[in-house]
C-alpha positions in Angstrom: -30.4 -15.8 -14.6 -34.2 -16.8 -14.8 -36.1 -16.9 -18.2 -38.0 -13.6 -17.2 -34.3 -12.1 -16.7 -33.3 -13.2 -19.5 -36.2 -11.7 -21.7 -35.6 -8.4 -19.5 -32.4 -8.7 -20.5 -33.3 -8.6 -24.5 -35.9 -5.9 -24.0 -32.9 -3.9 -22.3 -30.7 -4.6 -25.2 -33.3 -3.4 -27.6 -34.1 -0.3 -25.6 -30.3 0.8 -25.6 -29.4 -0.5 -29.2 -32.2 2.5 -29.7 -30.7 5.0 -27.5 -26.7 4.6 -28.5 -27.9 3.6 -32.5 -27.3 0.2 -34.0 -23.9 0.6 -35.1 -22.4 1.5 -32.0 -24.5 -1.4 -30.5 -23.0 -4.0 -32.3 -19.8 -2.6 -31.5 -19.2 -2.6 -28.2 -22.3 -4.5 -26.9 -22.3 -7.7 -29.6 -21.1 -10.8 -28.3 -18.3 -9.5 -26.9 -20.4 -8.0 -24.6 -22.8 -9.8 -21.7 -25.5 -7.8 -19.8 -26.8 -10.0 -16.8 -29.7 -9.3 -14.4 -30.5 -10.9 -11.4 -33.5 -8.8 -9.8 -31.4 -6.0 -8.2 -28.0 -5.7 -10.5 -26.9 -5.0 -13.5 -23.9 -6.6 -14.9 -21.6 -5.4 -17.8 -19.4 -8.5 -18.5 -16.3 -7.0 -20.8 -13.9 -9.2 -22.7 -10.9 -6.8 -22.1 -10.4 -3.8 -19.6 -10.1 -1.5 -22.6 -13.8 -2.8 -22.9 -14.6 -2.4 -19.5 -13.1 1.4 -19.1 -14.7 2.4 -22.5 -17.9 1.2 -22.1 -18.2 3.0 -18.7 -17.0 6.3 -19.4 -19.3 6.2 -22.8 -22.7 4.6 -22.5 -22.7 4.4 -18.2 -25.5 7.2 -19.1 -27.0 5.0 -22.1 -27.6 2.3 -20.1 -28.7 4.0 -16.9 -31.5 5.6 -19.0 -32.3 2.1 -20.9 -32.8 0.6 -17.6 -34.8 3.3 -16.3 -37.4 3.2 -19.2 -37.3 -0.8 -19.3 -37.5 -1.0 -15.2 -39.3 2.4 -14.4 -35.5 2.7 -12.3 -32.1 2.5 -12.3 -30.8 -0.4 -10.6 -27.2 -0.5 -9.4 -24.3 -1.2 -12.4 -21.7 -3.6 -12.0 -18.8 -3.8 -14.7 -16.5 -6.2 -14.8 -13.9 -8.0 -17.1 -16.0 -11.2 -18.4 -13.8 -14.6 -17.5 -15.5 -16.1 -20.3 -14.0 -13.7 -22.3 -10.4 -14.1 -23.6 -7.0 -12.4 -21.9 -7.6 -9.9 -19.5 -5.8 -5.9 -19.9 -5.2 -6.9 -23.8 -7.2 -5.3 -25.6 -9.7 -7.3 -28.3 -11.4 -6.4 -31.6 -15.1 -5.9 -31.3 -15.4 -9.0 -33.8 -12.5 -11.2 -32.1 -15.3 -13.8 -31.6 -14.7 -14.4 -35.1 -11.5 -14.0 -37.0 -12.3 -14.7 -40.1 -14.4 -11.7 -40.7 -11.3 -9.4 -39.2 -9.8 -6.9 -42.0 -6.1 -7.8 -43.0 -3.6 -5.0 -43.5 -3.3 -4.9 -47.0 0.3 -6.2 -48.2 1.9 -5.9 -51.8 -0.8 -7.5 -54.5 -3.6 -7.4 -52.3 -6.4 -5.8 -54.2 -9.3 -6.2 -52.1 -12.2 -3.7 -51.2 -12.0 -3.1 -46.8 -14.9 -2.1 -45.6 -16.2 -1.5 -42.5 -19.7 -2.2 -42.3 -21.6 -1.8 -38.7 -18.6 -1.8 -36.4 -17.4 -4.5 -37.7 -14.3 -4.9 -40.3 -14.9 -7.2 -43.3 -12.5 -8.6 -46.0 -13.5 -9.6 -49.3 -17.2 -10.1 -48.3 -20.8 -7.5 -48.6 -21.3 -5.7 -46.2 -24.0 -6.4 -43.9 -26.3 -3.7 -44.7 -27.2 -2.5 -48.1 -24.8 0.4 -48.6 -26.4 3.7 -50.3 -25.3 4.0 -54.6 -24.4 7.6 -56.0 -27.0 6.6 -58.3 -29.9 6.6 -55.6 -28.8 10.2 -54.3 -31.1 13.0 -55.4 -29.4 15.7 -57.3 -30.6 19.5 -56.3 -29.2 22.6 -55.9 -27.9 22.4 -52.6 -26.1 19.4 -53.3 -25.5 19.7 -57.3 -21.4 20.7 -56.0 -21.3 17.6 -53.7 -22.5 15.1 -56.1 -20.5 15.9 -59.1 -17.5 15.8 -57.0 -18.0 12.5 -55.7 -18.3 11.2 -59.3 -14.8 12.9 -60.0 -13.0 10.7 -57.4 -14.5 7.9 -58.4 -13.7 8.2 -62.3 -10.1 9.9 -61.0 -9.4 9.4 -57.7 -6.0 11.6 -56.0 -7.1 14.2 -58.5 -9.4 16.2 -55.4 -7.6 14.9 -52.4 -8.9 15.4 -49.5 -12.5 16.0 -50.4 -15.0 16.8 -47.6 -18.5 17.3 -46.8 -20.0 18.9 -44.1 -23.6 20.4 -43.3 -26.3 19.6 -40.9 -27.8 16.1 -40.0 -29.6 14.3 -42.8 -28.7 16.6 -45.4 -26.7 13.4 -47.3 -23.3 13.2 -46.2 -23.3 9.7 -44.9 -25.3 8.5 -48.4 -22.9 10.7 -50.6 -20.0 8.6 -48.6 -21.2 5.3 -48.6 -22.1 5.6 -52.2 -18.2 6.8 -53.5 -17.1 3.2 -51.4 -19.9 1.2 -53.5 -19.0 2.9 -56.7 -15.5 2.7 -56.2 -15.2 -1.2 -55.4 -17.0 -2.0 -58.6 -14.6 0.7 -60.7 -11.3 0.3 -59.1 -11.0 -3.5 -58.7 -7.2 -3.2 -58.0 -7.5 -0.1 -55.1 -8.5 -0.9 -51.6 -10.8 1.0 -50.5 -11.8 1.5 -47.0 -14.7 3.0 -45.1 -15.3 3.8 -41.4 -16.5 6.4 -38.8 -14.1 8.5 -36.8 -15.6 6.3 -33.7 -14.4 3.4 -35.7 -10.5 4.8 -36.3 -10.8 5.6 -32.7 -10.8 2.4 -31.4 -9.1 0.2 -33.1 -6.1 2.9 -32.6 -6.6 2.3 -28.9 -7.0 -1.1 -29.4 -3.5 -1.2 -31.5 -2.0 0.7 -28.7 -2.8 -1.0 -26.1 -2.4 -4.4 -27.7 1.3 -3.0 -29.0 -0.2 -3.2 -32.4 0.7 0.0 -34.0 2.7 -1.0 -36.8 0.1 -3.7 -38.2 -2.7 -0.4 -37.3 -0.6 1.5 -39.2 0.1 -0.7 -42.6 -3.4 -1.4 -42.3 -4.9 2.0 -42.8 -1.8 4.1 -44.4 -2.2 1.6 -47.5 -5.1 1.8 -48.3 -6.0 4.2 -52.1 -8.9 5.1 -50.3 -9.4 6.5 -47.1 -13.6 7.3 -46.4 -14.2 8.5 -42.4 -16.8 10.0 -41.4 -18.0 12.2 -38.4 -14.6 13.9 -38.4 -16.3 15.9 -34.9 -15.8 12.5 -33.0 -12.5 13.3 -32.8 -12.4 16.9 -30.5 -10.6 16.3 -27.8 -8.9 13.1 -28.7 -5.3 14.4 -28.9 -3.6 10.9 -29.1 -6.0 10.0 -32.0 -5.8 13.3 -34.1 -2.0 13.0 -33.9 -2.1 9.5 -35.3 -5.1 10.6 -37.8 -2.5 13.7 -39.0 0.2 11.1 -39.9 -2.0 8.9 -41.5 -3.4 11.5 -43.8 -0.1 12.8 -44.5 1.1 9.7 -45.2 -1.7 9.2 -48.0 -1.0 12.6 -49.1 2.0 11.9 -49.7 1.5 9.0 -51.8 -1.4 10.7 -54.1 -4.1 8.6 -52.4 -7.8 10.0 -52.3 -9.2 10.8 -49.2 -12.9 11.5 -48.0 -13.8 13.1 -45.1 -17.6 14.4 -43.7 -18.3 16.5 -40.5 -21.6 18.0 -39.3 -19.2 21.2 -39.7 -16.6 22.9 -41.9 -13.2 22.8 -41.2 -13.1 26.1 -39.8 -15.7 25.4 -37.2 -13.9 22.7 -35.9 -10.7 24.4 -34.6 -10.8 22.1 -31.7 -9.1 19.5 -33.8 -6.1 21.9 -34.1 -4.3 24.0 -36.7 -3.0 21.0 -38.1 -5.7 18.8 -38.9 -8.2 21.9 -39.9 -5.3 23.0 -42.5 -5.0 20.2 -44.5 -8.6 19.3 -44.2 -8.7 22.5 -45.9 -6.3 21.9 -48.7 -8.8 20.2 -50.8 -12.1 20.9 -51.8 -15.0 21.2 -49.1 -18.3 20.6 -50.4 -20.9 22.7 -47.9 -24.5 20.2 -48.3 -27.5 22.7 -47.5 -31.0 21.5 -46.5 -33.0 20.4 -49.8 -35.0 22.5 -51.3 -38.6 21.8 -52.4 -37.8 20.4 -55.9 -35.1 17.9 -53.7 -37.4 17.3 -51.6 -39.7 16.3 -54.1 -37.6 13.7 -55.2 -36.6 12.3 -52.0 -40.4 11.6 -51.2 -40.8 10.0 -54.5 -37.7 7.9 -54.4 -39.0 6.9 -50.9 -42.0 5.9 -51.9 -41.0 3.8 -55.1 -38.5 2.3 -52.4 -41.1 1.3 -49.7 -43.7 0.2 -53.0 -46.5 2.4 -51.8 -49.1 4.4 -53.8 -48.4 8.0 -53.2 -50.2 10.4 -55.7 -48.3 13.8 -56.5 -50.6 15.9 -54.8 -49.5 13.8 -51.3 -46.0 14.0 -52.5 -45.9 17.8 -52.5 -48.2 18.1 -49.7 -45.7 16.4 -47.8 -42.4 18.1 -49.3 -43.6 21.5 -49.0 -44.6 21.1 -45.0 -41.8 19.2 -43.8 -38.7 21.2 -44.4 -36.1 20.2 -42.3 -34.1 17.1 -43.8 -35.0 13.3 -45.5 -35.2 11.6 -42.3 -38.7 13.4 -41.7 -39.8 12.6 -45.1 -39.1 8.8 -44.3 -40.8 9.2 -41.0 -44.2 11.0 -42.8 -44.3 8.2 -45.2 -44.3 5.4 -42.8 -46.7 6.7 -41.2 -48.8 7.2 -44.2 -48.4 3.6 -45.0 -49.1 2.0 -41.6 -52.5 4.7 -41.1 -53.9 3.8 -44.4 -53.0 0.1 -43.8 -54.9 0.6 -40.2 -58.1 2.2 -41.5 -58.2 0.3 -44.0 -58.3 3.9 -46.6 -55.6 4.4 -49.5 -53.1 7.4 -49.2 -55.0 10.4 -49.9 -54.6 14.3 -49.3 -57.0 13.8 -46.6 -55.4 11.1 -44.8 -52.0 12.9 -45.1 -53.5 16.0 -43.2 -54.9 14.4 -40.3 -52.1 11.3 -39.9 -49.1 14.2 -40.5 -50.9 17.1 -38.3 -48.5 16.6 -35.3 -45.7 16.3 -37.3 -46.2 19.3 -39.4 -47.3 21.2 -36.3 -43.8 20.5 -34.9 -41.2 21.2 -37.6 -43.6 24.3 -38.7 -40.4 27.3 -39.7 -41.3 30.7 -39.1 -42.9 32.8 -41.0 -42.6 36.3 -40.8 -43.8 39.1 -43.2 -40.8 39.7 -45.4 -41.3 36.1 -46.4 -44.9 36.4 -47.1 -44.0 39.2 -49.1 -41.8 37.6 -51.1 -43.6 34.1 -52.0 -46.2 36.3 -52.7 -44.4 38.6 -55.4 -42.5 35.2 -56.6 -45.6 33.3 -57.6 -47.1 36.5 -58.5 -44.3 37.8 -60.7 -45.0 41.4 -59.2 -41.6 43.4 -58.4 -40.6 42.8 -54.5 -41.6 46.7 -53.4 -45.5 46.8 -55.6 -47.2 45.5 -52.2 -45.9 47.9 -50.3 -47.3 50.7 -52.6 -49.7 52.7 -53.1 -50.8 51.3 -55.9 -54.6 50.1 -55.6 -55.1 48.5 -59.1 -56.2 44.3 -58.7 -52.2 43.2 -60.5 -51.4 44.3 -57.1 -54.1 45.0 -54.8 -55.3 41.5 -54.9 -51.8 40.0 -54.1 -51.4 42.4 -51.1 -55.0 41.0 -50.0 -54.1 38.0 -50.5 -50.4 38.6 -48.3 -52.6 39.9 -45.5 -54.8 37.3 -45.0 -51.4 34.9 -45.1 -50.0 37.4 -42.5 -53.0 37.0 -40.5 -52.8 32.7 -41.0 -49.6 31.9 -40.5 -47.9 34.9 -38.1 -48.6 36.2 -34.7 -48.3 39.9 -36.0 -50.7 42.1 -35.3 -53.3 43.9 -37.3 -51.0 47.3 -36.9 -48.0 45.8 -37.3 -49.5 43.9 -40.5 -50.9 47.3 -41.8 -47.7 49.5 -41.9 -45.5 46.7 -43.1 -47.8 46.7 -46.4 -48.0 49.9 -47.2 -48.5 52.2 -43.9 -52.0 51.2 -44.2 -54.1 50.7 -41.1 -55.4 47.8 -39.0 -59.4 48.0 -40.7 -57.6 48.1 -44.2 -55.9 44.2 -43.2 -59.6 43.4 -41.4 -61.2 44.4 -44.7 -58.4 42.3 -47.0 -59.0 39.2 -44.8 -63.1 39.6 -45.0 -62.3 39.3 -49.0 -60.1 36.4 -49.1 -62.8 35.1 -47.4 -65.7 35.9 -49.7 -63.4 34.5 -52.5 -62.4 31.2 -51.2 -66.5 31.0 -50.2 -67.8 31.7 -53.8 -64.8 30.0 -55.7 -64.1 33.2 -57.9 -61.2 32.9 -59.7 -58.6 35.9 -59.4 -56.9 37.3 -62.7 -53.4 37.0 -61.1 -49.6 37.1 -63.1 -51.3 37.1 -66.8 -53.5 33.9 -65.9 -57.0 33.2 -64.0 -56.5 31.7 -60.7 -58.9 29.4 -58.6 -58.0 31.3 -55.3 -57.5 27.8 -53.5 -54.6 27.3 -55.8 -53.1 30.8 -55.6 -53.3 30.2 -51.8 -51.1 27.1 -51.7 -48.8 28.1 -54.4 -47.6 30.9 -51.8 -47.9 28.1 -48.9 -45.7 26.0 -50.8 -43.6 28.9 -51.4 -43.3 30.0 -48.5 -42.8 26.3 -46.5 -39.5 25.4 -49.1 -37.8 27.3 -47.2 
């Protein structure tokens, strides 16, 4: 393989580390792994057919998109069992290049923390990325539940057994888990503690079994005092590995040990795991995570930016919490971009810069707004009962908010003048034309508003309800 092949080769790597996420990466693609190019092929070098058949039926579409976005085309794959690797059909451990770093089972006295940290097993060592502290996670509403319940198995653990988590992507599942292995290796010196995805248990099962290694699989992770997996939804469909998963939790069970468990669903949503499984993931407690409200959100963007040692002033910070709604990942992603656009131009972190840098990015994770919710950030900010705008009444307490809930009808939905009309009070499409003309004139002279008991610059009344309205 030429030099140029060879860099083509580490552009490819990095393309499909990107596609199939770092952890999985290091798993099956690390040194274990060679990718070879010669001009017209592709070759997957394996050190074991488990390898080899795993990595095809997997990542075959991985690496056929990597290659098309690194070559502008697909070119023809090759797999094959690597000669330089070691012996053939047996199955190896992702980290057999080194032993030292494998995972023991643990045997009578052994106290040590397992953990698996980015595919790979480690024994009495730090993981190789800095693992997330309960202390870092910020507390809301929608997680208040989750939180203290992760602090009870530390202090107690067996006493909520199994606990799980499950909600949507980025909502803190992950953090929430890696933190209760951190917290629990410094409190519980003399429990082993083990963390690892359900990708993870997957294949060092089928690794075990194809290797005739079941009993050592077996001692390993049925001894543990804590058992931590997460993405329980890796394993629909996996028959052999759910059966083997069942006994293993039983087995714990059984013995008073704590287990943790997180899915991107409840346990009732994932029936394809069977009866079984969804029962017992039942018998504990399960923790539902919800999006983060504004005030969480709040957090998360200061904690962020603390974290990355950037200047963010509050009015950015809630600028940026009350637009992007959807989950912490986005937040990270908005202030990233703040920092590297105010490091290009050469202009500190400003509202201003955070409108235009953000715009697409706002623009894209936008939620709808309809009317009832105008109405009711509206009355909420207002403190005016939820059916006043829909009165008759005409005096300003309420007349000025149902102005003011027009002209936000009229920004931020696609309803028409009528439509706008009769939803506040049967009144007609000029009425809403007029309403808009005066938010208008207000915003244009900078006439305060005597709204909810206080005066109001109508600027700030205006993106109170925004806010409001965005938190979702």
């Amino acid at each position: 393989m030429t030099k140029d092949d060879k860099e083509i080769v580490s552009v490819l790597r990095a393309s499909l580390a990107d596609k199939v996420g770092q952890d999985r990466f290091d798993l099956w693609f690390g040194a274990a792994t060679r990718l070879d190019f010669d001009g017209c092929a592709l070759r997957i070098g394996a050190p074991s057919r488990f390898f080899l058949e795993w990595i095809r039926t997997n990542f075959r579409r991985h690496i056929e998109d990597a290659c098309r976005e690194v070559f502008g085309k697909s070119p023809s794959l090759e797999f094959h069992i690597d000669d330089a690797g070691s012996d053939g059909d047996v199955a190896q451990s992702p980290s057999a290049g080194n032993r030292n770093d494998v995972a023991q089972p643990p045997s009578a006295g052994n106290n040590s923390t397992i953990k698996h940290g980015r595919g790979r097993p480690c024994h009495r060592s730090e993981p190789r990325r800095r693992f997330a502290s309960l202390d870092t996670f910020v507390t809301g509403e929608t997680n208040r539940l989750a939180i203290t319940s992760a602090r009870m198995i530390v202090n107690r653990p067996g006493q909520l057994t199994p606990l799980m988590f499950h909600g949507s992507t980025s909502v803190g599942k992950t953090h929430l888990l890696e933190g209760i292995w951190s917290a629990a290796r410094k409190s519980h010196n003399r429990t082993s503690t083990l963390y690892l995805s359900a990708e993870q248990f997957t294949s060092y099962f089928l690794e075990a079994l194809r290797g005739s290694g079941l009993p050592s699989f077996r001692r390993k992770y049925r001894g543990v005092g804590v058992l931590i997996l997460d993405d329980l939804q890796f394993f629909v469909g996996k028959r052999a590995t759910q059966i083997e998963l069942l006994h293993t939790i039983d087995g714990l069970l059984r013995d008073g040990r704590q287990l943790v468990f997180a899915a991107d669903r409840s346990p009732a949503e994932l029936a394809e795991l069977g009866p079984e499984l969804t029962t017992r993931l039942s018998s504990g407690l399960v923790c539902r995570i919800e999006p983060p409200d504004y005030a969480t959100r709040l957090g998360i963007v200061a904690q962020m930016a603390r974290r990355m040692k950037i200047e963010v002033p509050p009015e950015v910070q809630q600028y940026v919490a009350s637009r992007l709604t959807n989950h912490a990942r986005e937040l990270s992603g908005a202030l990233c971009r703040l920092q590297a656009t105010g490091e290009a131009l050469g202009r500190p972190i400003s509202l201003k810069l955070a409108e235009e840098a953000l715009a697409d990015l706002i623009h894209g994770s936008a939620r709808i707004v309809r009317l009832p919710d105008i109405e009711k950030a509206v009355c909420e900010v207002f403190g005016i009962e939820p059916s006043s705008l829909q009165s008759g009444s005409r005096g300003k307490r309420v007349s000025h908010p149902r102005m003011l809930a027009m002209w936000l009808a009229r920004k931020h939905t696609r309803a028409a003048l009528s439509e706008i009309g009769h939803f506040f009070g049967r009144r007609s499409h000029s009425t809403v034309v007029s309403a808009q003309k005066r938010v208008d004139g207000w915003m244009a002279s900078g006439s305060p508003l005597d709204l909810a008991e206080r005066r109001w610059p109508v600027d700030d009344a205006i993106r109170q309800v925004e806010c409001r309205l965005t938190a979702g």
